[in-house]
N, C-alpha and C positions, 0 to 999 in steps of 0.2 A: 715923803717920810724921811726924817733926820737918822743917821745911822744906828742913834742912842734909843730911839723910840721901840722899843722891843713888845711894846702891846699891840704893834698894828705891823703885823711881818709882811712881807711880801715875799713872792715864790724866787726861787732861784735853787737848783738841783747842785750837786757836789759831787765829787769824784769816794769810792766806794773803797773801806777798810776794814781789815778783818780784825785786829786785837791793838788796844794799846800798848807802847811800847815797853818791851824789858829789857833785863839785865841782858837776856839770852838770846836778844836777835831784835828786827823792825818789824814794824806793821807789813805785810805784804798785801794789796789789792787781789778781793776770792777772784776764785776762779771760774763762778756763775756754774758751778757744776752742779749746784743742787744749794735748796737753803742752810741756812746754820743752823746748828744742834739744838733741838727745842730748849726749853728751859729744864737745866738738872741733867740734861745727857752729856754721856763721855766727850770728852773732845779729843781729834785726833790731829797732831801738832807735825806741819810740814816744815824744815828749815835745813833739808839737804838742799843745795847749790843745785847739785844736777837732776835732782826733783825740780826744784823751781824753774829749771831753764824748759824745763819741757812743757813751759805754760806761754815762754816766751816766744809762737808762733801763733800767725792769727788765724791759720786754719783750727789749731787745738782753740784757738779761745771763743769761734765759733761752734765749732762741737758742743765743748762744754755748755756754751748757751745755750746751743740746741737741745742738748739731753735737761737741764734745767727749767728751759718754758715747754718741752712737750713729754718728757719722759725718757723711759729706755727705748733703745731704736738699735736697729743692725747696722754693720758697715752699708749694706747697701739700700736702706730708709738713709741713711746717712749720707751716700753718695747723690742720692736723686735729692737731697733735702738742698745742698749745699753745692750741687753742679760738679761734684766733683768725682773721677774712678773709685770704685772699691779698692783698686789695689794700692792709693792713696793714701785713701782714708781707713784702710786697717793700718799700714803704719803709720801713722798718728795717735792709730787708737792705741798702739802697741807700747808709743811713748807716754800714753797719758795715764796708763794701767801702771806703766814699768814707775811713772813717778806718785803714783797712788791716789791719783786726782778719781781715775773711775774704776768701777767694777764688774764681773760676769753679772747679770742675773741670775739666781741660781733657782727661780721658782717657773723658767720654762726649759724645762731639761729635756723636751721631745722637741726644740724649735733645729732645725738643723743647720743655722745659723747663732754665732755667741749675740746674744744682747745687752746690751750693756748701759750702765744710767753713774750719772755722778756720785763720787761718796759722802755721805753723808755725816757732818757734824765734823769739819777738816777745820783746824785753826793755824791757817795756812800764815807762815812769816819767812820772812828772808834772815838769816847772818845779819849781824853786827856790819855795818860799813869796812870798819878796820878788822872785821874777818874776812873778807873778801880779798879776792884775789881783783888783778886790773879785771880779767877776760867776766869774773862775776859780775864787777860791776857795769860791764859793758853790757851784758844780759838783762839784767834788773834795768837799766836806762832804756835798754830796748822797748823791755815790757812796760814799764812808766812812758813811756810814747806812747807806743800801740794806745793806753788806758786813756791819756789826754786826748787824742785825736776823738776814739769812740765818747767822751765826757762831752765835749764842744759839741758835737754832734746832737748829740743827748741834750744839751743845753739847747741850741739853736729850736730843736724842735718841743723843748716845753714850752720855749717863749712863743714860737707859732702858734701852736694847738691846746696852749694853758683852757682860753676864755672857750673854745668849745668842746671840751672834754667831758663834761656834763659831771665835773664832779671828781672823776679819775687821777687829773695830774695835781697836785698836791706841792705847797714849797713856803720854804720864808726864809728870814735872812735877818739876823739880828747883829746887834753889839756886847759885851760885858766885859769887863774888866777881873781874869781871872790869872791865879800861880797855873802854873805849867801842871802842879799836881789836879788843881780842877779841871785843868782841860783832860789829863788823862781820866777823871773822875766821871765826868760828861760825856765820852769815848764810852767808857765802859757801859754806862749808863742807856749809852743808844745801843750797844750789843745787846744790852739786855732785854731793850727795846725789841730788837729784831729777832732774837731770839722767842719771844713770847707770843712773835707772829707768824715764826716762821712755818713754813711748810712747802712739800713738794707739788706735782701734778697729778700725783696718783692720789693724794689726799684731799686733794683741795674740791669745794663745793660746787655746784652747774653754774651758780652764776661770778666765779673768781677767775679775774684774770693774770697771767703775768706781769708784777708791775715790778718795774729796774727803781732802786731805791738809791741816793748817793747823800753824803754828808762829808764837809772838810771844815777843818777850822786853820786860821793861819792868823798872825799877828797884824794888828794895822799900821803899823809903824816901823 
């Protein structure tokens, strides 16, 4: 298939972003803490620095995923989930709460452990480049690694298990020739998209699975 052939796509997955860009800051990669604000709910805008650094650890951004594909969980569902101490993983939890990524559960109030799940409807962005400090941008590079490593990842394994997926793994890859305003027009277009599917684990139907969704666009030239 020629680059240009857009009626006959083929699969190929992309690395995952949360809004396009403004005056007020960049796209920041979620934090898989839970889906995006259905369609028409509030949204709640991250772009403190030291908010965002406390996503740049890969034990939080397994958390995060973990409370994302199976729900709320204790520090210690948390520890056994992820091989790791409780007295670990409450501080992380401690960092993840302090930067507003998760929250108490408040509908198990007799549980004698805090339970906790990701928040919900976060339109999480980083600072402007030229608001950053070096040590920010060093963080944000951090976490833009960590994303690439688990994409590739993510890639290698649709290309293995695309053709027996029975359906599940989903992709294409197209060409067009558009101003920067339609690619941010196309961006929005697909939050909107993911917005009108979104949902967490405690909503979701007996036969829905967790499925990791990515999209990137970049120029060919």
């Amino acid at each position: 298939m020629s680059d240009a052939d857009a009626s006959r796509p083929e699969p190929e997955p992309g690395p995952d972003g949360e809004r396009g860009p403004e005056p007020d800051g960049e796209p920041e990669p979620g934090p898989d803490g839970g889906p995006g604000p259905a369609s028409g709910a509030e949204r709640r805008t991250v772009t403190d620095p030291a908010a965002l650094k406390a996503l740049a650890h890969p034990l939080r951004l397994k958390i995060l995923r973990h409370l994302a594909v199976f729900g709320p969980a204790t520090s210690t569902t948390l520890a056994a989930a992820l091989g790791e101490n409780t007295g670990t993983l409450s501080y992380h939890l401690r960092r993840l709460e302090r930067g507003g990524f998760i929250e108490d559960v408040s509908d198990r109030p007799n549980s004698r452990e805090r339970w906790w799940r990701g928040v919900r409807g976060l339109d999480v962005r980083r600072p402007a480049q030229d608001e950053m400090t070096d040590g920010e941008r060093a963080v944000a590079g951090a976490l833009d690694r960590m994303r690439l490593d688990e994409d590739v990842e993510l890639a290698r394994r649709f290309a293995e298990g695309q053709a027996e997926s029975e359906g599940w793994m989903r992709g294409s890859r197209s060409l067009s020739h558009l101003t920067k305003d339609e690619v941010t027009a196309f961006h929005d277009a697909y939050l909107d998209l993911l917005a009108r599917f979104a949902r967490g684990p405690e909503d979701a139907p007996p036969d829905a699975k967790p499925v990791l969704l990515r999209w990137f666009a970049l120029p060919a030239e």
